[in-house]
C-alpha positions in Angstrom: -63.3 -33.9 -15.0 -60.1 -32.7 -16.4 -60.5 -33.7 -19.9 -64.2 -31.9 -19.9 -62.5 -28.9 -18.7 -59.9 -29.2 -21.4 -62.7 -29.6 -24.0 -63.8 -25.9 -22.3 -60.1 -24.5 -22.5 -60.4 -25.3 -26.5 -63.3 -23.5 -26.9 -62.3 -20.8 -25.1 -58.7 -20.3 -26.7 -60.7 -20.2 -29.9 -62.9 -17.6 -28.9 -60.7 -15.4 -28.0 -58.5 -15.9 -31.1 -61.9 -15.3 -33.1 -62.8 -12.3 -30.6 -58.9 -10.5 -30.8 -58.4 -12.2 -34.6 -61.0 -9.6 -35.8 -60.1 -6.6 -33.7 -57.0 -6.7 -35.4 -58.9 -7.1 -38.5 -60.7 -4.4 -38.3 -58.0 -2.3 -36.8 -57.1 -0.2 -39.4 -58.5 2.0 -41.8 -58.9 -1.2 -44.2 -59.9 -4.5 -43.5 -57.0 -6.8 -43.1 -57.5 -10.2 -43.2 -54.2 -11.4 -43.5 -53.0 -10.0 -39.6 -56.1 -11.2 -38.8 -54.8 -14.8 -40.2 -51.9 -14.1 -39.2 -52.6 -14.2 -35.5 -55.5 -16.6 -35.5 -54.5 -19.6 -37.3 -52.0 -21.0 -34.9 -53.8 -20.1 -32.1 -56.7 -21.9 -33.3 -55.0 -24.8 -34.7 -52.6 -25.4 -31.3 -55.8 -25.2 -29.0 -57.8 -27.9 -30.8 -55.3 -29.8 -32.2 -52.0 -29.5 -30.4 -54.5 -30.1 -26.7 -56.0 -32.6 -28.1 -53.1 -34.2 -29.4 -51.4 -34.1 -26.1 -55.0 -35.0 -24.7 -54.9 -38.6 -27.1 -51.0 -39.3 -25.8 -51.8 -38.4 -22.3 -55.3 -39.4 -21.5 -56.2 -41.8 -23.9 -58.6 -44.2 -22.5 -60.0 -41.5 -20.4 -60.8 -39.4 -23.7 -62.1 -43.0 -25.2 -64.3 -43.5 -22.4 -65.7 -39.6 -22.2 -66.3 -40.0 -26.2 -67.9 -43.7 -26.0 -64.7 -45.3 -27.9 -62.9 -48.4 -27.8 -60.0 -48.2 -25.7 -56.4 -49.4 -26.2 -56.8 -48.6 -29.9 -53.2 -47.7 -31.7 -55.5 -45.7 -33.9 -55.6 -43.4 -30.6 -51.9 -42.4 -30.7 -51.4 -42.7 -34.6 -54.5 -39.8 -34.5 -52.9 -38.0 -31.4 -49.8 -37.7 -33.8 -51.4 -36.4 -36.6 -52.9 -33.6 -34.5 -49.6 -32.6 -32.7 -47.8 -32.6 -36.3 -50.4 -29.9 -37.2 -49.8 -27.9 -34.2 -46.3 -28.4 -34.5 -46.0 -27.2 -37.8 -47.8 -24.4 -37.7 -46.2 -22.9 -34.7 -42.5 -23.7 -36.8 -44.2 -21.9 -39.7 -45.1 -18.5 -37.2 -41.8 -18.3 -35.6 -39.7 -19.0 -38.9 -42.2 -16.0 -40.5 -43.2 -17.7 -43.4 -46.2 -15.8 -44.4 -50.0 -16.0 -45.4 -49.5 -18.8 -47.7 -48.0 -21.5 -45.6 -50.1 -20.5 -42.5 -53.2 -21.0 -45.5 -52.0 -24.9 -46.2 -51.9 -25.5 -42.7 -55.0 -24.3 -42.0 -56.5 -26.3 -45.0 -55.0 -29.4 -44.0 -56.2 -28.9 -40.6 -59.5 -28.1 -41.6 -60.0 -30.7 -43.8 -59.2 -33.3 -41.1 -61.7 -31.7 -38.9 -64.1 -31.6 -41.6 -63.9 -35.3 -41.7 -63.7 -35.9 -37.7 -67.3 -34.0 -37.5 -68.1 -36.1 -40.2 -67.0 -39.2 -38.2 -68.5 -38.0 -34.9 -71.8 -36.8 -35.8 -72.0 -40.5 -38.0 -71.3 -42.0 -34.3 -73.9 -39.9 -32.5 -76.6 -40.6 -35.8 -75.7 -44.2 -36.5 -74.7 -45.6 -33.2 -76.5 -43.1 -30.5 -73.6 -42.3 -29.3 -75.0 -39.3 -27.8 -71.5 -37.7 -25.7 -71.1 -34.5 -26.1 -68.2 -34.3 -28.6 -70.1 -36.7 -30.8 -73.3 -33.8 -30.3 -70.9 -30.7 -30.6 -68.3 -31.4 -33.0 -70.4 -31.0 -36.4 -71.7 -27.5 -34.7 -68.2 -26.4 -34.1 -67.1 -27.2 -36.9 -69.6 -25.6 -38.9 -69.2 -22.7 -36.7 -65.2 -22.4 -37.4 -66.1 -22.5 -40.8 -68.1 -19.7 -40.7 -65.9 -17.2 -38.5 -62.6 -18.1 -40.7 -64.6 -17.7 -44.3 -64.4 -14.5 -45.1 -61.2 -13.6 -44.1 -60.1 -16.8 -45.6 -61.6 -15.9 -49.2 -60.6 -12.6 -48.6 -56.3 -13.2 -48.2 -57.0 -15.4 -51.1 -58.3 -12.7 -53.5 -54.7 -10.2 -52.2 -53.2 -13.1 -53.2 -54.0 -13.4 -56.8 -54.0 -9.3 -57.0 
């Protein structure tokens, strides 16, 4: 029960980074979609992958089990490790200020790994009807995080090169 209320907590935390990222955004008298970055990036990487980093060290085989996984897997913590190394370093690259550009790599690298895990879950829910519901909802969240983070996204890129 916990974990599927942790799955909720993630979806929730990104919300509200989405629903505050663009009030800030929009704030002004010009669109500005680097504050807007600025504040949701490491909001949005530390609730899906710093919780579910400390999710894969803490509650392993319970998150195997929920997911339809093997359990005992090393794989487990090497992944839970990888995700609290993105959620680490983005919160060190916030508090030590260094700007749009680093908070852009992180978010790239991050993205590109979840890319790949909704690649990897919707495979198990196609390929192995493994019908749980992060095998059913990752691919639809991540296409939906794509979405919201886009524009501003292309946007801070094109102040960049201007």
């Amino acid at each position: 029960m916990f974990l599927k209320i942790l799955d909720y907590i993630r979806i929730l935390s990104v919300s509200i980074a989405f629903f505050f990222g663009y009030q800030i955004a929009f704030a002004g008298s010009s669109y500005n979609a680097i504050g807007q970055l600025h504040f949701m990036i490491p909001i949005i990487i530390f609730a899906i992958a710093g919780l579910s980093g400390l999710e894969g060290l803490f509650f392993s085989d319970q998150s195997a089990r929920l997911k339809g996984f093997a359990i005992g897997s090393n794989y487990q913590k090497q992944s839970a490790y990888a995700l609290l190394s993105y959620a680490i370093i983005s919160l060190l690259i916030l508090i030590l200020n260094w700007g749009i550009k680093a908070e852009l790599s992180i978010l790239f690298v991050f993205m590109f790994f979840f890319i790949l895990s909704a690649i990897n879950h919707g495979r198990e829910a196609i390929i192995h009807k493994n019908y749980s519901w992060q095998n059913i909802n990752r691919p639809f969240i991540t296409l939906f995080l794509i979405l919201g983070l886009i524009y501003p996204v292309i946007i801070a890129c094109q102040s960049l090169n201007s």
